[in-house]
TORLOLO-896509 format. One record per residue: residue number from 1; residue in three letters; y, z, x of N, C-alpha, C in turn. Coordinates in Angstrom, 1 decimal. Atoms other than C-alpha are relative to their C-alpha. Layout:
BEGIN
NUM Ala Y Z X Y Z X Y Z X
...
//
This chain:
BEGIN
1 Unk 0.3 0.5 -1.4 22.7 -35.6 -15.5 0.3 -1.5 0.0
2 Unk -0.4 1.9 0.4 24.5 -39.1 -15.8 -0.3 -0.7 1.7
3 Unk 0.2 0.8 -1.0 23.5 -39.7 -11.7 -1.7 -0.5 0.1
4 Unk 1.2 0.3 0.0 19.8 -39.9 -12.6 -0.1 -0.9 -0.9
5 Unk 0.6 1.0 1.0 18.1 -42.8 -14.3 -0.8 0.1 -1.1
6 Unk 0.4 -0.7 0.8 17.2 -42.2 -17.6 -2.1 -0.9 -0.2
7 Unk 1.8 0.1 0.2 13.1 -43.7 -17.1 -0.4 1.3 1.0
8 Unk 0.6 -1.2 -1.2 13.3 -40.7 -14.5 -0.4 1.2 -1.5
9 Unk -0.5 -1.4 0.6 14.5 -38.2 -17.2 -0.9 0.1 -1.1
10 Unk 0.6 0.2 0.8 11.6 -37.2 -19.4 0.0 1.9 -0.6
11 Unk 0.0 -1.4 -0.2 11.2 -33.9 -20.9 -0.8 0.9 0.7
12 Unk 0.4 -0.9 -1.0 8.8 -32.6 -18.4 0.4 -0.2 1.2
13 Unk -0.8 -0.2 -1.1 11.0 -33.7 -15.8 1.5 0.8 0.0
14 Unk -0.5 -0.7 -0.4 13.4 -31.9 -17.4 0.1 1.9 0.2
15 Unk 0.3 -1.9 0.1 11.7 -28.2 -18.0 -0.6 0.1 2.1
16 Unk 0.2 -0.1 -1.4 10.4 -29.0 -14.2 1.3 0.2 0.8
17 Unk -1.2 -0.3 -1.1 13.7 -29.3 -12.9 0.9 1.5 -0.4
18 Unk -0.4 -1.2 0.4 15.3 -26.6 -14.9 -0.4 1.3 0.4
19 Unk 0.6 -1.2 -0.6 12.4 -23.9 -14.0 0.1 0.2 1.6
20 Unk -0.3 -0.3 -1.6 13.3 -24.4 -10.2 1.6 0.8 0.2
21 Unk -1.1 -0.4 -0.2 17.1 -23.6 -10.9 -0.3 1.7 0.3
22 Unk 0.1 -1.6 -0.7 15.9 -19.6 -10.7 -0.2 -0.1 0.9
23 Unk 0.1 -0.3 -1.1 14.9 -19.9 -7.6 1.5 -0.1 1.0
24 Unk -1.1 0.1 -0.4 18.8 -20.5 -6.5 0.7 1.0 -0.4
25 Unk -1.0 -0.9 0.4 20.1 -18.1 -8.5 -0.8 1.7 0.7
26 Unk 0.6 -1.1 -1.7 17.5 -15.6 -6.3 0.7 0.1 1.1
27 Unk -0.4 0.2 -1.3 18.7 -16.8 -3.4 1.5 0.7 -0.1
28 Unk -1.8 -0.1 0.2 22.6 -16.1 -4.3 0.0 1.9 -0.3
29 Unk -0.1 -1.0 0.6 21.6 -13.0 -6.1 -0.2 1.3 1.4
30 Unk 1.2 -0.6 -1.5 19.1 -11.5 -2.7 1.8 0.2 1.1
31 Unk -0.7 0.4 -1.0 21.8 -13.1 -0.2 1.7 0.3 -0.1
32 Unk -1.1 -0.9 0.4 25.2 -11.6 -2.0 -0.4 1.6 0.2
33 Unk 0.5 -2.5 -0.5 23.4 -7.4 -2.1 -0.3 -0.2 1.1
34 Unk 0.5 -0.5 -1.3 21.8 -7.9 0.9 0.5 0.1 1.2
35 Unk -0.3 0.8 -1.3 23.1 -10.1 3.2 1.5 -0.2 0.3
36 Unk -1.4 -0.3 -0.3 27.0 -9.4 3.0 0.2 -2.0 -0.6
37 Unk -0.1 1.3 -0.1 27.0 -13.5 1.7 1.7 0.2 -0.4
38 Unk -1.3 0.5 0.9 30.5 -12.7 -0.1 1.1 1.1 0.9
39 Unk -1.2 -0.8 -0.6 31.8 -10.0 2.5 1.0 -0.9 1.0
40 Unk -0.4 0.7 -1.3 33.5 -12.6 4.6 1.5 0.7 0.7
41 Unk -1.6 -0.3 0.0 37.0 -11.7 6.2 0.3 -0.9 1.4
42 Unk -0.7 0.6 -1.3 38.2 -15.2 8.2 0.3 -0.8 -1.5
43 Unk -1.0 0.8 0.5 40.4 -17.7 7.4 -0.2 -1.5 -0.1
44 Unk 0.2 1.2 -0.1 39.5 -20.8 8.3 -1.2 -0.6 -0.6
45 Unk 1.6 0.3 0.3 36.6 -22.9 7.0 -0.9 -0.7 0.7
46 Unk 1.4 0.2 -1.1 34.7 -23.8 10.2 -0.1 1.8 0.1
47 Unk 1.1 -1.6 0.5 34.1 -19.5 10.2 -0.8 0.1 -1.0
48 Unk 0.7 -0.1 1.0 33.5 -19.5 7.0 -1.2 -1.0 -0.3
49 Unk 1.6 0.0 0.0 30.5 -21.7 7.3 -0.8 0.1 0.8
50 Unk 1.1 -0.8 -0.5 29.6 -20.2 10.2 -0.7 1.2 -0.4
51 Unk 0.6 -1.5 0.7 29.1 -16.9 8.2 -1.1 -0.6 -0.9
52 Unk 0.7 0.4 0.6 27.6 -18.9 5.8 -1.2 -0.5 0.4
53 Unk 1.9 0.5 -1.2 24.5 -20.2 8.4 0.0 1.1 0.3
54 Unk 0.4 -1.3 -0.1 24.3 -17.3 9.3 -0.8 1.1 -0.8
55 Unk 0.3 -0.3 1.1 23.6 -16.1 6.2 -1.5 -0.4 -0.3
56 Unk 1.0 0.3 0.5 21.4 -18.3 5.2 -1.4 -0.1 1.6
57 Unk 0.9 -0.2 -0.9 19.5 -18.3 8.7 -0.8 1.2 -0.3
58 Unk 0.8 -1.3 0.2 18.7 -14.5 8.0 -0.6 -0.1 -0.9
59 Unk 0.6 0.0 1.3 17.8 -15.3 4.9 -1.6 -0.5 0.5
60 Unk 1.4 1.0 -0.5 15.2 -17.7 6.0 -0.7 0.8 0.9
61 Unk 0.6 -0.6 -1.1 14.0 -15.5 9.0 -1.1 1.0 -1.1
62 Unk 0.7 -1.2 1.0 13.1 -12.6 6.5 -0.5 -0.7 -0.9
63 Unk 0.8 0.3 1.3 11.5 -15.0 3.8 -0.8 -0.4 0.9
64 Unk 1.0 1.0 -0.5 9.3 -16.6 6.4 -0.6 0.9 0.6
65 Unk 0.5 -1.2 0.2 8.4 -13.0 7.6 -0.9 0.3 -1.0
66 Unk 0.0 -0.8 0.8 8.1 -12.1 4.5 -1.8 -0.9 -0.9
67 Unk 1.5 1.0 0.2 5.4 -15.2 3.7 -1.2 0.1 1.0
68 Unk 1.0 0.2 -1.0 3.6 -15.3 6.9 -0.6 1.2 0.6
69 Unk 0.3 -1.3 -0.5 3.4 -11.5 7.1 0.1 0.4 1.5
70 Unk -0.4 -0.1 -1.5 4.8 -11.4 10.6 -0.1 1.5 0.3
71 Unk -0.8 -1.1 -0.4 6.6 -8.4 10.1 -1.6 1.1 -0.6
72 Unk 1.3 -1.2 0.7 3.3 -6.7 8.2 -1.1 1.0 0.6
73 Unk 1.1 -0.7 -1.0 0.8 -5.7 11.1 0.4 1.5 0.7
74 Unk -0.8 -1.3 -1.1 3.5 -3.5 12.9 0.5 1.0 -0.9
75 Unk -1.2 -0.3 0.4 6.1 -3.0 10.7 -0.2 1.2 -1.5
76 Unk 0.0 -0.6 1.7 5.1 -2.3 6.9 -1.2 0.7 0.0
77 Unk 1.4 -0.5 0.2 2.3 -0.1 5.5 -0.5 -0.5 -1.3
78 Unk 0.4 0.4 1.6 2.4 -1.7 2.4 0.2 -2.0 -0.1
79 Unk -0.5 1.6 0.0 2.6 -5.9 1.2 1.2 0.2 0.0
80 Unk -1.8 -0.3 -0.2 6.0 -6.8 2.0 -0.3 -1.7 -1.8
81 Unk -0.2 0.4 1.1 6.0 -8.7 -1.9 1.3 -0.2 0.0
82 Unk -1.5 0.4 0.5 9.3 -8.6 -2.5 1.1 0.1 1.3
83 Unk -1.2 0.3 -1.2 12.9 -10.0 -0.1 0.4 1.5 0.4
84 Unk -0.1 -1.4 0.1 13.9 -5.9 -0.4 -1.1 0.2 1.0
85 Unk 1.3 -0.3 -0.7 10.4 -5.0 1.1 0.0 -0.7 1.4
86 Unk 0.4 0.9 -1.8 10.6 -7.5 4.0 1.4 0.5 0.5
87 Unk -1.1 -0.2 -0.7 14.3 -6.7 4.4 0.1 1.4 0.8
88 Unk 0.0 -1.9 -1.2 13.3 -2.8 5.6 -1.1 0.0 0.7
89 Unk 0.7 -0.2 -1.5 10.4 -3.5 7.6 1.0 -0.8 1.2
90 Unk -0.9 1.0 -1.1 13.0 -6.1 9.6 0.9 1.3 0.4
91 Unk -0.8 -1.2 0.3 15.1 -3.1 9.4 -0.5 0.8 1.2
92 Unk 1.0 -0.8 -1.3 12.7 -0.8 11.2 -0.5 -0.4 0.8
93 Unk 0.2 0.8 -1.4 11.4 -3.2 13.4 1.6 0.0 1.1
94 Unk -1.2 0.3 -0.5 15.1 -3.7 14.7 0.6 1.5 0.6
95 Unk -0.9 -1.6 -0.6 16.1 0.0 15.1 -1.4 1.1 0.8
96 Unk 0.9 0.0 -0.8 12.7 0.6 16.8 0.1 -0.4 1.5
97 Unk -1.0 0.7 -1.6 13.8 -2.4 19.4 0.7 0.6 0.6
98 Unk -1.2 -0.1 -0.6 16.7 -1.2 19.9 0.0 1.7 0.7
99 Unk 0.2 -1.7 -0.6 15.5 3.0 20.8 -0.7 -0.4 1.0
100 Unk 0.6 0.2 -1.0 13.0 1.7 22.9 0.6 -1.1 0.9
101 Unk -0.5 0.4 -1.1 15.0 -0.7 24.7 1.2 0.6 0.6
102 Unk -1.4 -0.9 -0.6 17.9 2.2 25.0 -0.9 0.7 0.3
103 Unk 1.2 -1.4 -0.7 14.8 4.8 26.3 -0.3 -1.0 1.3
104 Unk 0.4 0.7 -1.4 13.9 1.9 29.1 0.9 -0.2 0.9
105 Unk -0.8 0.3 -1.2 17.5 1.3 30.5 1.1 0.7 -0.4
106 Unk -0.9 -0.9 0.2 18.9 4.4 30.4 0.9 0.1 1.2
107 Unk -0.7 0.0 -0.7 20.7 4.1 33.4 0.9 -0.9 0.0
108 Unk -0.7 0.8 0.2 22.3 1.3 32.4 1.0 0.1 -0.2
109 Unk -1.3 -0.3 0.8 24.8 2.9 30.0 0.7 0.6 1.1
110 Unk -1.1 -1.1 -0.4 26.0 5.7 32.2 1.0 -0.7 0.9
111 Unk -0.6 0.3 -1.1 26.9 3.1 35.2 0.5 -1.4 -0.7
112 Unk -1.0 0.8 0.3 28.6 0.8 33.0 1.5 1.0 -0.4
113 Unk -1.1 -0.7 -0.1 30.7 3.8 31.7 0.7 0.6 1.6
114 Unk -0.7 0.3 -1.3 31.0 4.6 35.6 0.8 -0.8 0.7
115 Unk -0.5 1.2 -0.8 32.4 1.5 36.4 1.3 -0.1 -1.1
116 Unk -1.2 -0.2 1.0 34.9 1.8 33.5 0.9 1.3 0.6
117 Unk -0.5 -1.7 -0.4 36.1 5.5 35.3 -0.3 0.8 -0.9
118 Unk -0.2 -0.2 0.8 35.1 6.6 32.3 -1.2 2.0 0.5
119 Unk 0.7 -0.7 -0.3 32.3 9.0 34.1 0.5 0.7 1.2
//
């Protein structure tokens, strides 16, 4: 590490900094299976780090769930412990929303396909 100053560099500064590197290689590990980090399909690289915020936004939404047990009261029946565990109550919350807000504006659909001729 030749940008740090060597009265910084002690050896419990460096087993401290070393034991933090797992928590990145979590992140990468979590946010590649889960979170599509490596499916991308664009070309340019202002998309590609919009995929990339995006990414890591979800990421963050479901760890901060996943800490402050947001999703826990409604959602889970069990501790959401692990990114996996918070990632399927977010899951079920989400395809919950989305029945019950297709059961409240059911007329919606048919007279948008009406207006297409499609009805």
């Amino acid at each position: 590490m030749p940008n740090i100053s060597s009265s910084i560099v002690t050896p419990q500064w460096i087993v401290n900094t070393y034991s933090q590197r797992n928590w990145v290689e979590v992140f990468y590990r979590e946010a590649k299976g889960w979170l599509g980090l490596k499916e991308y399909q664009v070309g340019d690289k202002s998309s590609l780090l919009r995929h990339f915020m995006l990414v890591f936004c979800a990421y963050t939404f479901i760890l901060s769930h996943q800490w402050t047990g947001g999703l826990r009261p409604r959602w889970a029946k069990k501790p959401l412990n692990t990114f996996t565990e918070a990632l399927e109550a977010l899951r079920i919350a989400i395809s919950f929303l989305f029945i019950d807000c297709f059961n409240w504006n059911l007329d919606v659909f048919p007279c948008d396909r009406d207006s297409l001729g499609y009805i």
